[in-house]
C-alpha positions as CSV (number, residue, x, y, z in Angstrom):
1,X,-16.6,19.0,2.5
2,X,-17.0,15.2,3.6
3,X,-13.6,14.7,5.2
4,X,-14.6,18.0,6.9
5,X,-17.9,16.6,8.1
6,X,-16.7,13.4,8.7
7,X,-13.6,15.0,10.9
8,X,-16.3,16.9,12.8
9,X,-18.3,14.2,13.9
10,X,-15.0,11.7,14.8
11,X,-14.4,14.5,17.0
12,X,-17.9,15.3,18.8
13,X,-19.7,11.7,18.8
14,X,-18.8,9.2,21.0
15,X,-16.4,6.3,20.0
16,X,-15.6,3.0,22.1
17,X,-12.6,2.0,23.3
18,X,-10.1,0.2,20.3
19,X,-10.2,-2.8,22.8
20,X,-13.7,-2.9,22.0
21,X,-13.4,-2.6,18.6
22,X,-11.0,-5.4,18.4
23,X,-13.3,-7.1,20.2
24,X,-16.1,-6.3,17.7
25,X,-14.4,-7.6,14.4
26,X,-13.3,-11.0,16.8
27,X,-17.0,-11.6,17.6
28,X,-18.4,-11.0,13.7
29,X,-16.0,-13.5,12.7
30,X,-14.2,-14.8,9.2
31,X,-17.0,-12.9,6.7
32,X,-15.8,-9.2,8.0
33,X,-12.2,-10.2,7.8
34,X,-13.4,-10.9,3.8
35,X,-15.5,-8.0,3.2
36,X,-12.4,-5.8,4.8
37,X,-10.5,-7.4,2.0
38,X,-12.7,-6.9,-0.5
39,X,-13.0,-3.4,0.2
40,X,-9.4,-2.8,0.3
41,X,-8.8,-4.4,-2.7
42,X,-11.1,-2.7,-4.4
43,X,-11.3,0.9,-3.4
44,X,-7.5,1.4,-3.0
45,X,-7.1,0.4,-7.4
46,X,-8.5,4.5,-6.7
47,X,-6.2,7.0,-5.8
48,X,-7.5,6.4,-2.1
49,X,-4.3,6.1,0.2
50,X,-4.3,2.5,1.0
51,X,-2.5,3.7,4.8
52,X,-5.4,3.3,6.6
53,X,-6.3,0.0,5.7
54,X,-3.4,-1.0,6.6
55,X,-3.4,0.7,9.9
56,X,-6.9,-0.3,10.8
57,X,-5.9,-4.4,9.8
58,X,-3.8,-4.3,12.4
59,X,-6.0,-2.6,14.8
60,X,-8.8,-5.2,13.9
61,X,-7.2,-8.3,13.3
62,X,-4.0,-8.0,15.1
63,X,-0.3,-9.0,13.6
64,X,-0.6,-12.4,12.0
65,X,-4.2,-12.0,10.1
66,X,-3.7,-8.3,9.6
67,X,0.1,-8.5,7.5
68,X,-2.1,-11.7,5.6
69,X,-5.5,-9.5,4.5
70,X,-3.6,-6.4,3.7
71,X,-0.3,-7.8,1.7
72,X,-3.1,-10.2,-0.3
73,X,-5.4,-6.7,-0.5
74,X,-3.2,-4.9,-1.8
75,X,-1.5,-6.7,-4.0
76,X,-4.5,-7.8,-5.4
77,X,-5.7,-3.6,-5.8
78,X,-2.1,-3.5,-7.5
79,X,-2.6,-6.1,-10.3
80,X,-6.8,-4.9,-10.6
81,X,-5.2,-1.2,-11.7
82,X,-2.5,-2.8,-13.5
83,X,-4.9,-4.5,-16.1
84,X,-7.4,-2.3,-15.9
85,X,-5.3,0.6,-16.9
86,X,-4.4,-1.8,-19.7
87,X,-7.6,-2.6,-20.8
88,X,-8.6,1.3,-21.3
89,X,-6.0,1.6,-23.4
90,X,-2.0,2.9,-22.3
91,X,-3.3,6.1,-24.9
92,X,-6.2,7.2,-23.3
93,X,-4.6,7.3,-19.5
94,X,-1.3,8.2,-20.5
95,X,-2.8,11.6,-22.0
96,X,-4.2,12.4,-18.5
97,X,-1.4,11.9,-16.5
98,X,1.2,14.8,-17.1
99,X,1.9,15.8,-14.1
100,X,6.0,16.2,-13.1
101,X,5.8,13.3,-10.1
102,X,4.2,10.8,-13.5
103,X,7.3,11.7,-15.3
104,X,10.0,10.9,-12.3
105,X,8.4,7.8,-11.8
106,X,8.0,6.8,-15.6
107,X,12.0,7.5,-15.7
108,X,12.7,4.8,-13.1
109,X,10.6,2.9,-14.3
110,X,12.3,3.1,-17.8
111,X,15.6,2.7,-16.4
112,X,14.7,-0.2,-13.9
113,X,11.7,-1.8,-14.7
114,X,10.9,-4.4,-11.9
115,X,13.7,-3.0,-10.2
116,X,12.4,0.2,-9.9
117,X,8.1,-1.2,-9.3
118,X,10.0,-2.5,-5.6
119,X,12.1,0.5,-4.5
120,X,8.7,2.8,-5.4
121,X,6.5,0.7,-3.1
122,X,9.2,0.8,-0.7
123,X,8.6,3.6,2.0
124,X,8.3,6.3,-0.6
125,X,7.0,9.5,-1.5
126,X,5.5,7.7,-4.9
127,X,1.4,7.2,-3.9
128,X,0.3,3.2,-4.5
129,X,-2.1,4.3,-7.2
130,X,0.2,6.5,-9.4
131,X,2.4,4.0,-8.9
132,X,0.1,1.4,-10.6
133,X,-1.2,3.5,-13.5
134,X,2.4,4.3,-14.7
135,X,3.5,0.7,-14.2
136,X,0.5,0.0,-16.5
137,X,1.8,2.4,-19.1
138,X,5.6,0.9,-19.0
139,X,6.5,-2.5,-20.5
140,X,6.6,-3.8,-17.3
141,X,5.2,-7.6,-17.1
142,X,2.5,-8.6,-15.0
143,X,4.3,-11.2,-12.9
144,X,8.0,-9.4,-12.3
145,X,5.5,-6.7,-11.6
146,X,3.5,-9.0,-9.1
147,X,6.7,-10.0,-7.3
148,X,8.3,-6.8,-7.0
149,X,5.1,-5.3,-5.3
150,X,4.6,-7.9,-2.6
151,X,8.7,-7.5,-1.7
152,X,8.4,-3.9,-2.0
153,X,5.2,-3.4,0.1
154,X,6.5,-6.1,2.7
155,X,8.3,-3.9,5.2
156,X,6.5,-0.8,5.1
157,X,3.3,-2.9,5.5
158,X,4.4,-4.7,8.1
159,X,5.2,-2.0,10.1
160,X,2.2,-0.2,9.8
161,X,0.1,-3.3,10.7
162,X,2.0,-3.6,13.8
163,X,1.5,0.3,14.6
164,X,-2.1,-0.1,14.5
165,X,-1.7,-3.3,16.6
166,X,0.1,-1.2,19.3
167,X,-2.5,1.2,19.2
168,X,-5.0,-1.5,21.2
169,X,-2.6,-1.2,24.4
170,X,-1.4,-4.8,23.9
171,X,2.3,-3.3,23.2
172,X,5.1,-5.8,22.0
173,X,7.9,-4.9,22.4
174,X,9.6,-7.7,20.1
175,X,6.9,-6.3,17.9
176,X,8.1,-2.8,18.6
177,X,11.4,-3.4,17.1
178,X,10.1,-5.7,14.0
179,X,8.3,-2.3,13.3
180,X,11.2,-0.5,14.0
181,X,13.8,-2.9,11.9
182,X,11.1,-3.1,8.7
183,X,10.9,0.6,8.7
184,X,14.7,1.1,8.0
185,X,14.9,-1.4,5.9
186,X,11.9,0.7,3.8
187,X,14.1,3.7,3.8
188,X,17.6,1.8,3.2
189,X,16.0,0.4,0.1
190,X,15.1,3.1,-1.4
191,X,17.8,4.9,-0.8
192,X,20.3,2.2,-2.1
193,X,17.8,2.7,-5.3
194,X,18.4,6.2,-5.8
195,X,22.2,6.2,-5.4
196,X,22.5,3.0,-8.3
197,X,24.1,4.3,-11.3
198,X,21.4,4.9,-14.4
199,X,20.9,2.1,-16.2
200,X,19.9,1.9,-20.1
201,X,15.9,2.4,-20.9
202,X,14.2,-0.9,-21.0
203,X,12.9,-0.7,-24.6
């Protein structure tokens, strides 16, 4: 009933131009690029989809400062779930998640570890937060864990940031094809992924 309302009234009340909002998060400076951070880092350790932040960093901070505050955002959200998840106790969360998709990924992440933590944040059907709580269950290690999801998230990020940068008008088009190029390399890796033979269950 909110996303309905909320749908609703992005529809019927007036909105400035994205130049203008661009514009906007320019004038307010350094502290709104922080609280954006912060507020991606935070709400997306939920299972919020962590797309539009991406797509609205690029939109408000352009290329360069929008790839830096949502790679560190998210990778920061990533680590948060990862030890929080831990803290509760891999018991009391594992019991709640029983649903098929937490089973595919737990088997990848069985037979790849680390491997498998970057090909699922690679352009994937796998969401960012399921993605972290079954991590947190496996005996994957916090800093394999750390590396894989900045590699994995890299491309698909990237080219998401630069979308929402495109969306201002100011079109690239050497940006365009960066976009392009880190899309396919998204998809390429996690299809190379899928096709490697099974390896043995980390124990």
């Amino acid at each position: 009933m909110v996303l309905a309302a909320l749908a609703v009234a992005a529809a019927l009340l007036p909105r400035p131009p994205i130049s203008q909002v661009r514009d906007w998060a320019e004038s307010v400076g350094p502290a709104f690029v922080l609280v954006f951070f912060l507020a991606q880092a935070l709400v997306t350790i939920t299972p919020v989809p962590r797309t539009v932040f991406t797509l609205s960093a690029g939109l408000l901070f352009g290329p360069l400062s929008g790839i830096a505050v949502t790679i560190a955002a998210t990778t920061v959200a990533a680590v948060l779930a990862l030890l929080l998840v831990r803290a509760i106790g891999r018991t009391a969360v594992e019991a709640r998640l029983s649903h098929p998709a937490v089973q595919a990924i737990d088997t990848r992440l069985a037979r790849r570890g680390w491997l498998a933590v970057g090909s699922l944040r690679l352009i994937a059907p796998a969401p960012f937060a399921l993605v972290n709580y079954c991590c947190a269950l496996s005996s994957v290690r916090v800093v394999p864990y750390t590396v894989a999801t900045v590699v994995g998230i890299l491309p698909g990020t990237v080219g998401v940031v630069l979308l929402g940068d495109a969306l201002t008008g100011q079109v690239n088009p050497a940006l365009m094809v960066v976009t392009t190029i880190c899309v396919a390399i998204g998809v390429a890796g996690l299809l190379l992924e899928t096709r490697l033979p099974s390896a043995r269950p980390v124990p």
